[in-house]
MARTORLUM-432444 format. One record per residue (C-alpha): residue number from 1; residue in one letter; x, y, z. Coordinates in pm, 1 decimal. Layout:
BEGIN
PT    k  r         X         Y         Z
PT  NUM  A         X         Y         Z
...
//
This chain:
BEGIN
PT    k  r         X         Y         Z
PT    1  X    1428.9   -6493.1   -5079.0
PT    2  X    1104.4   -6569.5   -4859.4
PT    3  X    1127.4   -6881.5   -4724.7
PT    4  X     811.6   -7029.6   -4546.2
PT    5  X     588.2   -6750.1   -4684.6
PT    6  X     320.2   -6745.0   -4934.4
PT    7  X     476.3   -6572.8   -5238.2
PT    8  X     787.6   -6787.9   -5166.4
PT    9  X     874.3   -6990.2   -5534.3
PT   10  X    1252.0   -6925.4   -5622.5
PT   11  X    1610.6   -7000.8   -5452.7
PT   12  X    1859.7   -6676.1   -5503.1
PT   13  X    2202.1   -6845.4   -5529.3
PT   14  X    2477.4   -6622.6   -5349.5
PT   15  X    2869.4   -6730.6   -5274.5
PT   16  X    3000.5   -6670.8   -4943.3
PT   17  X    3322.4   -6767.0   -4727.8
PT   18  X    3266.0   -6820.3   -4362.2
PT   19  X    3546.6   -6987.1   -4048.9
PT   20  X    3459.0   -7124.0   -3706.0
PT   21  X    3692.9   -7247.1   -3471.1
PT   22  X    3643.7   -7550.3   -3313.2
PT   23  X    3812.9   -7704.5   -2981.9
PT   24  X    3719.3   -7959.7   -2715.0
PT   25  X    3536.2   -7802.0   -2427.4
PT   26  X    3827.8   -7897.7   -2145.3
PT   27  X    4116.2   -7745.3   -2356.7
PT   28  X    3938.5   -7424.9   -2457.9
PT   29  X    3832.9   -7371.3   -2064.6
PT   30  X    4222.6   -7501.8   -2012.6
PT   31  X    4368.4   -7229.2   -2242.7
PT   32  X    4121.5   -6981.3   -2147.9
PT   33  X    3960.5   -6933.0   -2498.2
PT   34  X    3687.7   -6722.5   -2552.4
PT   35  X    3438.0   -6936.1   -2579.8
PT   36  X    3122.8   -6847.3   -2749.0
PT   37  X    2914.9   -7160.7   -2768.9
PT   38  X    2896.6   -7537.7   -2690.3
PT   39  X    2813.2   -7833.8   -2973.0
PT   40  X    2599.7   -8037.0   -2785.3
PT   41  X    2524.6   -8268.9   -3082.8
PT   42  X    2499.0   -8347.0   -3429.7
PT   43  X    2346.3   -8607.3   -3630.4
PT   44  X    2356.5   -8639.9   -4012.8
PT   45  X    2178.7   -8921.5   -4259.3
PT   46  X    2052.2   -8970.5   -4629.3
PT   47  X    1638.4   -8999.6   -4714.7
PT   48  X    1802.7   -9307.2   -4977.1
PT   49  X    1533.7   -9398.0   -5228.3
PT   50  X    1235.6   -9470.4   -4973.9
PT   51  X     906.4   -9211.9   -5037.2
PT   52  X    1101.2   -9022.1   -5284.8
PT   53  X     984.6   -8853.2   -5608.5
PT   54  X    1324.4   -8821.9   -5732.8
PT   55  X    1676.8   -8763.5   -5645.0
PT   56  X    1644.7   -8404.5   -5520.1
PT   57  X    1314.6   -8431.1   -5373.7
PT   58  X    1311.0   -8358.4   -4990.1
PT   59  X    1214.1   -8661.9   -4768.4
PT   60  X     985.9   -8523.1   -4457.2
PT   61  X    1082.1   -8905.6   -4314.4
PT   62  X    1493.1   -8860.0   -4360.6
PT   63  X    1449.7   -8535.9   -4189.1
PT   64  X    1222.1   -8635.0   -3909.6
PT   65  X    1465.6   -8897.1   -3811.2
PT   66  X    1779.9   -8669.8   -3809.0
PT   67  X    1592.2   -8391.3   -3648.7
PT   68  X    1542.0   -8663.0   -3335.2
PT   69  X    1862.9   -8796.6   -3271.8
PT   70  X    2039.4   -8515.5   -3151.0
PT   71  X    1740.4   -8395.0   -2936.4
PT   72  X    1800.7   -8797.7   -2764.9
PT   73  X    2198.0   -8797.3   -2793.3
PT   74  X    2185.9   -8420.9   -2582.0
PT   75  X    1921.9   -8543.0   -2390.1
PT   76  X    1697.2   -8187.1   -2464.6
PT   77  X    1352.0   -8164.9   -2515.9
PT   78  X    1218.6   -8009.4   -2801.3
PT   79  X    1088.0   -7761.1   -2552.3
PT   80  X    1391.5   -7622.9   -2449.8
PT   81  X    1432.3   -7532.4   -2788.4
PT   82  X    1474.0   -7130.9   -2796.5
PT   83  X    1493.8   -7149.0   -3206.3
PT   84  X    1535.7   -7344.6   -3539.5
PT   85  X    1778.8   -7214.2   -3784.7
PT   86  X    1603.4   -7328.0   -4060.6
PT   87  X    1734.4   -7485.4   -4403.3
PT   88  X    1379.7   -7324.9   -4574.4
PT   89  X    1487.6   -7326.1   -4963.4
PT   90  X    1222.0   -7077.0   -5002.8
PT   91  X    1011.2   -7312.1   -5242.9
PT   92  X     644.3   -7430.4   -5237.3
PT   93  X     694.4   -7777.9   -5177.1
PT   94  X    1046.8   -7789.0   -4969.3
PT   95  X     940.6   -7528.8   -4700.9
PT   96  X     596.5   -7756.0   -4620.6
PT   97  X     783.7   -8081.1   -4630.5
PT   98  X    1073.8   -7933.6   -4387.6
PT   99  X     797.3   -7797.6   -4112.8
PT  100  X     605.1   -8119.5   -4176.7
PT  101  X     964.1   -8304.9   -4010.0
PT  102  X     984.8   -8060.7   -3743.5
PT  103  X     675.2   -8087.7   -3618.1
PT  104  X     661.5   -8460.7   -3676.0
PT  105  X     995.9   -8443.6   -3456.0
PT  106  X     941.6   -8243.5   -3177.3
PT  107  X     581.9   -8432.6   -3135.7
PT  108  X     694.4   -8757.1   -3145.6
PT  109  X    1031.3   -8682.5   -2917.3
PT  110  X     785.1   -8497.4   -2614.4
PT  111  X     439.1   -8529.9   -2470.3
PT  112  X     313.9   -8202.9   -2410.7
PT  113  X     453.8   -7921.5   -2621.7
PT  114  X     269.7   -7582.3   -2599.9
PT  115  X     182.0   -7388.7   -2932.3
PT  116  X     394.3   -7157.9   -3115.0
PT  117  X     644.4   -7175.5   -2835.6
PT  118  X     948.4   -7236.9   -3085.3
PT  119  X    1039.5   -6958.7   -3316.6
PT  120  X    1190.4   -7068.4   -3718.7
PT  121  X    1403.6   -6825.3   -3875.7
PT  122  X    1664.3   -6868.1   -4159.5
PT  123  X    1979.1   -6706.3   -4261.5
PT  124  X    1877.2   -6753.0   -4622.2
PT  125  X    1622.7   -6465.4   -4589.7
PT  126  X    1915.0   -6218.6   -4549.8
PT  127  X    2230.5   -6341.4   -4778.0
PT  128  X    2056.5   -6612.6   -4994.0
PT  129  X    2148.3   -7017.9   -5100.9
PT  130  X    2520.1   -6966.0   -5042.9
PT  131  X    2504.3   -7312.6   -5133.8
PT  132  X    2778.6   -7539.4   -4962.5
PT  133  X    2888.5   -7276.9   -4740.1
PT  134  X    2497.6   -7236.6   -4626.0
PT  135  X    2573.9   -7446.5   -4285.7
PT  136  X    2852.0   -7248.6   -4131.4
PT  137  X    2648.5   -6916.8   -4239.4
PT  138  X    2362.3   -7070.4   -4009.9
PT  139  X    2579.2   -7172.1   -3711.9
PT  140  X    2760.5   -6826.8   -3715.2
PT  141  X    2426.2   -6695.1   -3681.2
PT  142  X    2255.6   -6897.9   -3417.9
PT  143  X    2591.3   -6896.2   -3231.3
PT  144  X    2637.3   -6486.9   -3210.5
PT  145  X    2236.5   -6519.8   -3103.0
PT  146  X    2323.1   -6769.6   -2821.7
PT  147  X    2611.7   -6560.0   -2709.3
PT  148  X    2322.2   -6211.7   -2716.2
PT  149  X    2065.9   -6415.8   -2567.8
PT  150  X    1831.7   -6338.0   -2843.1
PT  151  X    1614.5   -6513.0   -3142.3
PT  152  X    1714.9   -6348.8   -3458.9
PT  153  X    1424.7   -6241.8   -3730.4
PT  154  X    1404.0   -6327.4   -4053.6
PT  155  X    1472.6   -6045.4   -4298.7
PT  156  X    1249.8   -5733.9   -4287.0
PT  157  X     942.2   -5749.5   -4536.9
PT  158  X    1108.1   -6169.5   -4625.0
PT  159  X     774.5   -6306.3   -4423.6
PT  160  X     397.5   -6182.2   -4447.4
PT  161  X     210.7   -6476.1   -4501.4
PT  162  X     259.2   -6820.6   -4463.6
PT  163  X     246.9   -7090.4   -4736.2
PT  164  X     -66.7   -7241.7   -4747.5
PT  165  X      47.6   -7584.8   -4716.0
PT  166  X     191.8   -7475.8   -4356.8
PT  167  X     -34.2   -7485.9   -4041.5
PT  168  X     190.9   -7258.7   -3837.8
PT  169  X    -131.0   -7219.2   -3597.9
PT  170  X    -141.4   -7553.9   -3476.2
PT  171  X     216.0   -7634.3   -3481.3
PT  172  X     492.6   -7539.3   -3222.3
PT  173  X     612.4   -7346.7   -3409.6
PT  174  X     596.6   -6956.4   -3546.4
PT  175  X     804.4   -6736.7   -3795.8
PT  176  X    1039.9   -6512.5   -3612.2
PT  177  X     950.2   -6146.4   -3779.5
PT  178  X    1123.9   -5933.5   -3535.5
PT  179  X    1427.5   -5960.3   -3229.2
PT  180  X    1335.2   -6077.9   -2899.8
PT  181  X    1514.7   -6117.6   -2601.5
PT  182  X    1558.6   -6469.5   -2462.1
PT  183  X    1411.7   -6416.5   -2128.2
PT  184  X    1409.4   -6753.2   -2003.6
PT  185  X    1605.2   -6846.0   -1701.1
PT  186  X    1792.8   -7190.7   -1813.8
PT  187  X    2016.5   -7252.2   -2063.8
PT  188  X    1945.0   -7187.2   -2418.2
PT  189  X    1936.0   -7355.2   -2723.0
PT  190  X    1950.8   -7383.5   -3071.9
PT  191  X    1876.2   -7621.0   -3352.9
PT  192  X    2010.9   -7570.5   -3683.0
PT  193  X    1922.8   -7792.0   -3969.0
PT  194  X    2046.6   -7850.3   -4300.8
PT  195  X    1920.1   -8052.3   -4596.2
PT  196  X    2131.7   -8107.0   -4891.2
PT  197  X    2006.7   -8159.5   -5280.6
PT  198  X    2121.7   -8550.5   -5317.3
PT  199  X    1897.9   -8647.9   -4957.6
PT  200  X    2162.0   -8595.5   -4724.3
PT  201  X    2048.6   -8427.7   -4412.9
PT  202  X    2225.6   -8287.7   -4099.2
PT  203  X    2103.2   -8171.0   -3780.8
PT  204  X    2342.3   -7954.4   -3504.5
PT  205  X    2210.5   -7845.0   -3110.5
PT  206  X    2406.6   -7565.1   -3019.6
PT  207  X    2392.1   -7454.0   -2616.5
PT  208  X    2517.5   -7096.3   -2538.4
PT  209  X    2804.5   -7098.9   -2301.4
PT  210  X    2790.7   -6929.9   -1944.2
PT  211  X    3054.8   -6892.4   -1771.5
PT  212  X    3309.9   -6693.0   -1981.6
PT  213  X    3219.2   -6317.0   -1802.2
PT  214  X    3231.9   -6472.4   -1444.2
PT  215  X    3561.2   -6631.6   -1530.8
PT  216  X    3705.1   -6303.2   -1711.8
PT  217  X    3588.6   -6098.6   -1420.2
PT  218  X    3781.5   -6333.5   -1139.3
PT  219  X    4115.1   -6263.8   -1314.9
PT  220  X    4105.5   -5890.3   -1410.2
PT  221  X    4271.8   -5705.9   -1230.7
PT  222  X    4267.2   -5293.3   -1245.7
PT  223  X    4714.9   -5338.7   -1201.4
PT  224  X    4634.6   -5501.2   -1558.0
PT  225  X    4861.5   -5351.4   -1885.3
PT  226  X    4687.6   -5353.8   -2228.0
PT  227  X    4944.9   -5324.7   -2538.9
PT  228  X    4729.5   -5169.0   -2800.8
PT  229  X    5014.9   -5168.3   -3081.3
PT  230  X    4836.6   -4929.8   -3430.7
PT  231  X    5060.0   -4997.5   -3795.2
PT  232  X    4947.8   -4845.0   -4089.8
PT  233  X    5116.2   -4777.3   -4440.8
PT  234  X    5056.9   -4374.9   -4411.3
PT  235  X    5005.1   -4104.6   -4102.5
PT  236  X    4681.5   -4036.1   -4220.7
PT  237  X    4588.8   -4392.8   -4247.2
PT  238  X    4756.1   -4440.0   -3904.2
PT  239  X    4570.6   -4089.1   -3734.4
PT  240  X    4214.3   -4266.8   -3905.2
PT  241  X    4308.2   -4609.3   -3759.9
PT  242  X    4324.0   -4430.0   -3402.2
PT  243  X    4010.7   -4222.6   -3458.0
PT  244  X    3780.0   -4555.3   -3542.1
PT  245  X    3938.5   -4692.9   -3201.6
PT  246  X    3834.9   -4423.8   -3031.1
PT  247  X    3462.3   -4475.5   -3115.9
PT  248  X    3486.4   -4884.8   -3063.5
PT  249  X    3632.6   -4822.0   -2723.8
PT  250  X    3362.5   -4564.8   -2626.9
PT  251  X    3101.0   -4845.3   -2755.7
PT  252  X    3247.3   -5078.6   -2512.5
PT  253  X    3047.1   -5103.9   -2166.9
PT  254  X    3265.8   -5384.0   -2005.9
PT  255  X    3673.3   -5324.5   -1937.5
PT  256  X    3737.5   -5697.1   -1975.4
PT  257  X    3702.0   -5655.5   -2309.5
PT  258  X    4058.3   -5469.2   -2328.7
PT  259  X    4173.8   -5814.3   -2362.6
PT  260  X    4007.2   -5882.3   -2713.9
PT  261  X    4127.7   -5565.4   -2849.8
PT  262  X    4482.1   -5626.3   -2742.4
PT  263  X    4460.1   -5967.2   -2861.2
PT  264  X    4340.7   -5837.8   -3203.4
PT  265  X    4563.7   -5582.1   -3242.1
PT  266  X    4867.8   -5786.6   -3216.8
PT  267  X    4804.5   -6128.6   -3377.4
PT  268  X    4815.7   -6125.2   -3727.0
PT  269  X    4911.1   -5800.8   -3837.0
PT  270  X    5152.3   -5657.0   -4097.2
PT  271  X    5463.3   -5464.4   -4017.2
PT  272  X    5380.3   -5157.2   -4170.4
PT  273  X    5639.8   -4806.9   -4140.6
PT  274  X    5382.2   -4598.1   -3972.7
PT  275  X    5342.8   -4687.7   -3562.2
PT  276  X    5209.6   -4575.2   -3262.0
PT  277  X    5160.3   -4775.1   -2921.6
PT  278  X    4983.3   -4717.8   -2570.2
PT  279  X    4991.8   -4885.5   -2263.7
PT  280  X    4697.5   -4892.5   -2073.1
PT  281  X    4491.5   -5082.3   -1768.5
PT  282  X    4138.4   -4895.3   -1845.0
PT  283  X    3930.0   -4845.1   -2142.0
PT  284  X    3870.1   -4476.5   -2004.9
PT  285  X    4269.1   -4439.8   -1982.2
PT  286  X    4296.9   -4565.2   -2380.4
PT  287  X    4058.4   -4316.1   -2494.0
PT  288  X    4195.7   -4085.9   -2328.7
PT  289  X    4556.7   -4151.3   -2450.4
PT  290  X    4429.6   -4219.6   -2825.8
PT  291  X    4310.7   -3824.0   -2811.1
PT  292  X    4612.0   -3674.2   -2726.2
PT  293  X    4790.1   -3874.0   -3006.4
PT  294  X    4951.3   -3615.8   -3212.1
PT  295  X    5308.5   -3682.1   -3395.3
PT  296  X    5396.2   -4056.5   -3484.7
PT  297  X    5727.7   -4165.8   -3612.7
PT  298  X    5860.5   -4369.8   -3949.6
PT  299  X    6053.2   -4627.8   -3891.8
PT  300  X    6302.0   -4736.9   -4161.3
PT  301  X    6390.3   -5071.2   -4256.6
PT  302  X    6680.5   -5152.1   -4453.8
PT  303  X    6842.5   -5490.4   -4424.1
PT  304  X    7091.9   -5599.2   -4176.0
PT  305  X    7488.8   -5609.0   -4246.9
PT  306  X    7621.0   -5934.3   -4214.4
PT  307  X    7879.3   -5962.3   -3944.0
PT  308  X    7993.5   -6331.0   -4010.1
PT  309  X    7908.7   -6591.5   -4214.8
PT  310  X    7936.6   -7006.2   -4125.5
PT  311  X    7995.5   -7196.3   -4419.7
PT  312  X    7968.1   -7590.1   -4404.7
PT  313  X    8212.0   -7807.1   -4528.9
PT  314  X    8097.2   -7871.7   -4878.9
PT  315  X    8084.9   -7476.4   -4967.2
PT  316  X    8449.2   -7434.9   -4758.1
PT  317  X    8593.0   -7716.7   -4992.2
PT  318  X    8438.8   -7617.6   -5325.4
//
């Protein structure tokens, strides 16, 4: 697809499955979750029958309105706005009407805004309409961007041209074409939008979260033990599963991140025959100990001989 660009006339339909987690901001600091970015507010509404062609026919009005009341209920200017995650069908008509609301929006909710300052990307350049599951494909991307500090692209070769019903020039806005580093010093944030077929139309501000490295790195401690527990169904398997460690841990720059690996490694996992284990307080120390892995053991299950057995009344009698 090529949303917002010139030769843009088609929606690719694609499937996909996507899962967030969410959890109020005092229990996941309370439980020490990883957190990787804060809801600051959401708004969602339906364009009804007013200006409206037809049922599925976008309403620049419906989403003008949504797009503001999030910006007023998180009290953020459109200015502080690092990027818009983008519905952009990738059609003629919806792409203008969509950048039409925005800048409608952000004009009418500040007094000044600079142009081009705001960059517009969309997920559907990369994977397609995944249809329903389209707004949790968005927010898994603009959150992993918050939590890298950087505005994502759209797809490589998705954007050349605009359409020519968009005035990108004279709007706040621009088409992200390539990564950038936030480099502003204040908390950033995203706005991801969504507009659905019937009229209905949702609007989410997403703030990265700061403080989860300055907490991790008051409670490490180099006295720390990691359990890195490895089960797989074959040696080989098992000797592969070890080698592909080695190279993640190698990747990894910061040792608090021994944490997530442990935690992965044990939650969730099947019991396989094939095990190995190592103990260790230092990613240097687990790479080290994952190379001089050389015999594993089998471990055999059979099932457990029963010692006694408590019958209830009704079985005793019968």
């Amino acid at each position: 697809m090529q949303p917002f660009d010139h030769k843009s006339d088609e929606i690719i339909f694609t499937s996909s499955v996507s899962v967030i987690v969410l959890k109020k901001l005092s229990n996941a600091i309370r439980d020490q979750n990883l957190i990787l970015a804060i809801i600051k507010s959401i708004a969602i509404n339906n364009d009804g029958q007013i200006n409206k062609v037809g049922y599925s026919a976008p309403s620049s009005d419906g989403q003008c309105d949504v797009i503001k009341k999030p910006l007023q209920l998180a009290k953020v200017s459109p200015s502080e706005i690092a990027f818009i995650e983008a519905h952009g069908t990738g059609t003629k008509i919806g792409d203008p009407v969509e950048i039409k609301a925005l800048i409608k929006a952000f004009v009418e909710s500040s007094q000044e805004l600079p142009k081009q300052f705001c960059a517009i990307t969309t997920v559907k350049s990369n994977i397609g309409h995944c249809v329903i599951a389209l707004g949790l494909a968005g927010i898994i991307k603009a959150v992993k961007s918050l939590e890298n500090r950087i505005i994502p692209p759209m797809a490589s070769g998705s954007f050349q041209k605009p359409n020519k019903m968009i005035e990108f020039e004279s709007s706040p806005f621009y088409v992200a074409t390539k990564l950038q580093k936030y480099e502003e010093q204040r908390t950033m944030f995203a706005s991801i939008l969504g507009i659905g077929m019937g009229g209905t139309n949702v609007h989410c501000i997403l703030a990265e979260y700061l403080n989860n490295s300055q907490e991790t790195e008051e409670h490490f401690d180099e006295t720390d033990k990691f359990i890195l527990p490895f089960l797989a169904k074959c040696h080989a398997s098992l000797l592969e599963m070890e080698k592909k460690m080695i190279v993640h841990l190698e990747y990894l720059k910061d040792e608090n991140a021994l944490k997530n690996v442990e935690k992965t490694l044990q939650i969730g996992r099947s019991q396989y025959n094939f095990r190995d284990v190592i103990v260790t307080s230092s990613l240097s120390d687990a790479i080290s100990q994952l190379k001089m892995t050389k015999m594993t053991k089998k471990v055999k299950f059979s099932s457990p001989n029963i010692i006694f057995r408590f019958l209830d009344k009704e079985n005793i009698l019968s």
